[in-house]
Backbone bond lengths (Angstrom), bond angles and torsions (degrees), N, CA, C in turn:
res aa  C-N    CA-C-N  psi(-1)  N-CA   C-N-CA  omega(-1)  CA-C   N-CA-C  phi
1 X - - - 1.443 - - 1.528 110.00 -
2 X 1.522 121.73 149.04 1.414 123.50 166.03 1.363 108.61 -78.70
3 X 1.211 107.74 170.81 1.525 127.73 -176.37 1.872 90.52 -70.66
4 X 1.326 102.32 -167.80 1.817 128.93 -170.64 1.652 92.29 -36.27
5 X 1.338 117.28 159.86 1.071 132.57 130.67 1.576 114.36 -101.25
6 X 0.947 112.28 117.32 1.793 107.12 -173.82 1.783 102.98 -119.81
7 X 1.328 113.14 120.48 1.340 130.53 175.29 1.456 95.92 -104.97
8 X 1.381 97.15 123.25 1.815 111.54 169.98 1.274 97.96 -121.23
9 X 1.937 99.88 130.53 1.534 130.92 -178.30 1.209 92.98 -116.63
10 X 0.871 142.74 16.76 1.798 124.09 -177.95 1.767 91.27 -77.89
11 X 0.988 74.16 143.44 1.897 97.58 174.64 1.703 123.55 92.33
12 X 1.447 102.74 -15.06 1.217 105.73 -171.52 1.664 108.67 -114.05
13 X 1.363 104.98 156.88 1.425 104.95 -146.83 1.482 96.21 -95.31
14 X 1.471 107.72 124.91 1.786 119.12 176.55 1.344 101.36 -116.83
15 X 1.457 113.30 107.90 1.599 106.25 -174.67 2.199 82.27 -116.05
16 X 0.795 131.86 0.38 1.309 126.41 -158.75 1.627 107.40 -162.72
17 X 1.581 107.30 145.46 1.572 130.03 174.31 1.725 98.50 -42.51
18 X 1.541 120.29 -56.45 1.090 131.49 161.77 1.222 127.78 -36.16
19 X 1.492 123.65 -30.77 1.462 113.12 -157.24 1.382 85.58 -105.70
20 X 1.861 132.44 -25.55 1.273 129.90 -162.26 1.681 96.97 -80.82
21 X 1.765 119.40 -22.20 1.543 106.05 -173.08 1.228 106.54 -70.28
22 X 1.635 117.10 -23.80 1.633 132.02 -151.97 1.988 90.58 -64.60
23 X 1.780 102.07 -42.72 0.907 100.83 -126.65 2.200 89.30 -92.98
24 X 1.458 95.62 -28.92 1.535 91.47 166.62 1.410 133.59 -81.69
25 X 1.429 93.08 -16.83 1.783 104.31 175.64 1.575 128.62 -34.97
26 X 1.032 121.79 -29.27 1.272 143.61 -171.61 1.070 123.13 -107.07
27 X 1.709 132.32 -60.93 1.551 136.41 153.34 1.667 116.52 -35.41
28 X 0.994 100.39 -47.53 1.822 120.65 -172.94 1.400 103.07 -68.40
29 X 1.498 119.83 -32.63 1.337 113.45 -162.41 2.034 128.33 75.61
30 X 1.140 91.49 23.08 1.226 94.40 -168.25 2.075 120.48 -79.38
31 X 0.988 90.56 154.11 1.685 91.28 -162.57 1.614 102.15 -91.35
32 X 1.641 97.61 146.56 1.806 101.26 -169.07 1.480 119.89 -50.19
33 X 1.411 105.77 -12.08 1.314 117.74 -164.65 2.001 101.86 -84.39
34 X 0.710 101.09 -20.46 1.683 119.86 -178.90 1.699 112.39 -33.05
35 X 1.070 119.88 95.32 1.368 126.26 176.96 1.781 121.46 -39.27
36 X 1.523 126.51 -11.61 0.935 86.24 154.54 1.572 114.81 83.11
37 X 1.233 144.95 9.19 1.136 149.52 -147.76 1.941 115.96 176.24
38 X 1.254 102.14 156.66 1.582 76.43 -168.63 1.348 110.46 -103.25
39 X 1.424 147.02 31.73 0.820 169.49 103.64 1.858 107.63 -28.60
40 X 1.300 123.85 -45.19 1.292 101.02 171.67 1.437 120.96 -90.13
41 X 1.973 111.73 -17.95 1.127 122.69 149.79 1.685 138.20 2.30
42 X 1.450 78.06 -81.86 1.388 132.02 -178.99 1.586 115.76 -59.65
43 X 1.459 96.98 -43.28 1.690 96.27 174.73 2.170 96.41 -104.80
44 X 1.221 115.55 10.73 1.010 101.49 179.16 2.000 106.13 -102.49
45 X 1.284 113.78 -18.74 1.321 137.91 156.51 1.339 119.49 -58.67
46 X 1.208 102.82 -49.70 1.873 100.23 -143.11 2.201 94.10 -112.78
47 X 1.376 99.89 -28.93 1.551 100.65 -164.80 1.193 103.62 -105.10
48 X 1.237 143.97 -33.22 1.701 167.99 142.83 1.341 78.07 110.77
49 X 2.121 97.20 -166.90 1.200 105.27 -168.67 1.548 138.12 96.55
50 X 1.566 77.60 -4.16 1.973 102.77 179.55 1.769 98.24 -100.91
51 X 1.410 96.06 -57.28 1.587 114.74 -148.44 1.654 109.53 -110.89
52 X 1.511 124.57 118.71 1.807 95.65 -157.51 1.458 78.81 -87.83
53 X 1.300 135.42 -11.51 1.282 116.93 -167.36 1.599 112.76 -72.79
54 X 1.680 115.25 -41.00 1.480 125.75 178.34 1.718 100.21 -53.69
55 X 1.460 112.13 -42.61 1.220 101.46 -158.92 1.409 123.78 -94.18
56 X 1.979 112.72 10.39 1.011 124.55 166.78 1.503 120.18 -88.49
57 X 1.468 108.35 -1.02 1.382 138.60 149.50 1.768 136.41 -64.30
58 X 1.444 110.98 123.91 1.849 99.56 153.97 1.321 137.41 -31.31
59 X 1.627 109.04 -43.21 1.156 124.48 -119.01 1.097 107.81 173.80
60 X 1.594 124.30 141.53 1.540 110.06 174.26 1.601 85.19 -135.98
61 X 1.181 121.06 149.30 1.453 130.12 178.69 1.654 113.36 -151.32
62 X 1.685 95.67 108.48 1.597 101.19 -175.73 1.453 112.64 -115.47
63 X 1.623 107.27 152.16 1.382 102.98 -157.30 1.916 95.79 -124.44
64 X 1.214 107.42 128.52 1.116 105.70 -148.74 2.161 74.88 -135.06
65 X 1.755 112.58 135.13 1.281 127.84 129.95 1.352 147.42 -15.60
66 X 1.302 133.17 89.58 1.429 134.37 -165.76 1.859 97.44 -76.11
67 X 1.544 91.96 85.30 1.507 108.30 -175.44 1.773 113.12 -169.14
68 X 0.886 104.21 133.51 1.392 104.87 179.72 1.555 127.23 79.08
69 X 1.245 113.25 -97.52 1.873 111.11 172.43 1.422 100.12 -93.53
70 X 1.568 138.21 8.97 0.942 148.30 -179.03 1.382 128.75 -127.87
71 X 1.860 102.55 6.45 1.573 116.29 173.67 1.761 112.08 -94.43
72 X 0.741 101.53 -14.21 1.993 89.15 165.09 1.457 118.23 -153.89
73 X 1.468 102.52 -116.65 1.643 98.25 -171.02 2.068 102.41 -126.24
74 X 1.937 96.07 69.36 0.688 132.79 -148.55 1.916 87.47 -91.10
75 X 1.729 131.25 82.43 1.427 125.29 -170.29 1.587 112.69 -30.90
76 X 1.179 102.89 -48.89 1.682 99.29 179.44 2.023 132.34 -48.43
77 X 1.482 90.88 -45.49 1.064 116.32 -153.31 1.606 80.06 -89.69
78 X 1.402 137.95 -26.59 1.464 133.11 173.50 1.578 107.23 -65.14
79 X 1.468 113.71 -65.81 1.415 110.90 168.81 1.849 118.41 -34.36
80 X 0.930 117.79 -50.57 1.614 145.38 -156.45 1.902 81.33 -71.91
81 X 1.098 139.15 -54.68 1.134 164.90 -161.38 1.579 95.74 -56.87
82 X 1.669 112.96 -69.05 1.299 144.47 -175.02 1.205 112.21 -46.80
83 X 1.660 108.60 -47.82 1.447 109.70 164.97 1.047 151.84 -73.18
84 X 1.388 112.03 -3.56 1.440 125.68 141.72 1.030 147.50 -46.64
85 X 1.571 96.28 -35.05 1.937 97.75 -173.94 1.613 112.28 -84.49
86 X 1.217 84.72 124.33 1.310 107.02 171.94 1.538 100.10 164.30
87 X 1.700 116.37 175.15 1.097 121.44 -150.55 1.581 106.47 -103.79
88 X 1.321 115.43 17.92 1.133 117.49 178.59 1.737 102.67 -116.76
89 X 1.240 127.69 -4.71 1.547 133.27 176.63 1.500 119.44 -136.63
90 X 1.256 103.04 147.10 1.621 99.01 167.94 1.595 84.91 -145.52
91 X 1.417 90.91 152.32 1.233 135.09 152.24 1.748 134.94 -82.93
92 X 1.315 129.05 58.42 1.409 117.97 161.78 1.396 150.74 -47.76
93 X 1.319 122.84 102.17 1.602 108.48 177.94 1.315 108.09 -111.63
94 X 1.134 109.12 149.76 1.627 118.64 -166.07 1.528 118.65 -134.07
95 X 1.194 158.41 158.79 1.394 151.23 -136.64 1.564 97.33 -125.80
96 X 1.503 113.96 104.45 1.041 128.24 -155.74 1.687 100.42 -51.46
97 X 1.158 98.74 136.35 2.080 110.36 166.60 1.140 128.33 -28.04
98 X 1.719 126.47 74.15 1.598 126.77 -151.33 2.000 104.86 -62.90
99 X 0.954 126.90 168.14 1.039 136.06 -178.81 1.844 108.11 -52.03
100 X 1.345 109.10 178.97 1.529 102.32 -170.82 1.752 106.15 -89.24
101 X 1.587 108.04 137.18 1.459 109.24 -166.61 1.706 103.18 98.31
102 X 1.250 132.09 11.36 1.807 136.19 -157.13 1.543 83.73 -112.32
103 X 1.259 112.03 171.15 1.741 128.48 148.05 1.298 94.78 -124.46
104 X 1.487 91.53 154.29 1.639 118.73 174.91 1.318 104.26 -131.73
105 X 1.665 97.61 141.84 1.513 91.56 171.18 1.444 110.53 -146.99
106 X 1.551 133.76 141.93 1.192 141.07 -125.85 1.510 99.40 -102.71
107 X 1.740 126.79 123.37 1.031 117.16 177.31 1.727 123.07 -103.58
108 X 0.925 126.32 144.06 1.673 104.25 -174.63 1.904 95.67 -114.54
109 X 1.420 127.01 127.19 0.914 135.76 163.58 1.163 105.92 -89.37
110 X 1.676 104.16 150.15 1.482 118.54 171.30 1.906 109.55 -143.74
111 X 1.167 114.23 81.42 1.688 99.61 174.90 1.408 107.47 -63.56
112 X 2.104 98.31 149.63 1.037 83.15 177.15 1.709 90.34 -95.99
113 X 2.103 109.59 -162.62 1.360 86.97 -170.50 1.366 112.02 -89.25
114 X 1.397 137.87 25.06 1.530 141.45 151.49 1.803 110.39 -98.96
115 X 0.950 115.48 156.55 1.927 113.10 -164.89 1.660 90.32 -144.68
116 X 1.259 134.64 105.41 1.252 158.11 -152.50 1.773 87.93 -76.11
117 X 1.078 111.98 129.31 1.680 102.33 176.86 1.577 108.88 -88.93
């Protein structure tokens, strides 16, 4: 296997479950047939067997903007969260790129697989 596959989303706008498939569909390698849901996600992450590209991988680790489906306590984006954990994915969110003259500083999320309401 190769090391990470790492898909970087910073900058691009994920306001929706939709806009995040738009946005891995392609890096990931994922096939048209792709459910689309995080349930296939989840087994397309964690179980391989979906994606030959994920699974010519360790690990896939995507870094996604604390903005949009990823600015609060957004149900989707909690589930979406959930499906990460495990030792074959991570999930990054990071504090979107403040204006010029700003600091930024890099956050690493980790759900575990229960999310405390």
């Amino acid at each position: 296997m190769a090391k990470d596959l790492v898909v970087d989303l910073r900058g691009r706008k994920l306001e929706t479950l939709d806009d995040f498939w738009d946005a891995v569909s392609d890096p990931c390698g994922l096939p048209t047939w792709f459910g689309r849901n995080i349930e296939a996600w989840r087994d397309t992450i964690q179980a391989r067997g979906i994606s030959d590209l994920i699974d010519r991988h360790d690990a896939v680790v995507v870094h996604v903007d604390r903005a949009g489906l990823f600015s609060g306590k957004n149900r989707e984006a909690r589930a979406l969260r959930r499906a990460f954990a495990g030792r074959r994915s991570r999930l990054v969110v990071h504090q979107p790129t403040p204006p010029a003259g700003g600091v930024s500083i890099d956050v690493e999320t980790r759900q575990s697989p229960v999310d405390p309401e």
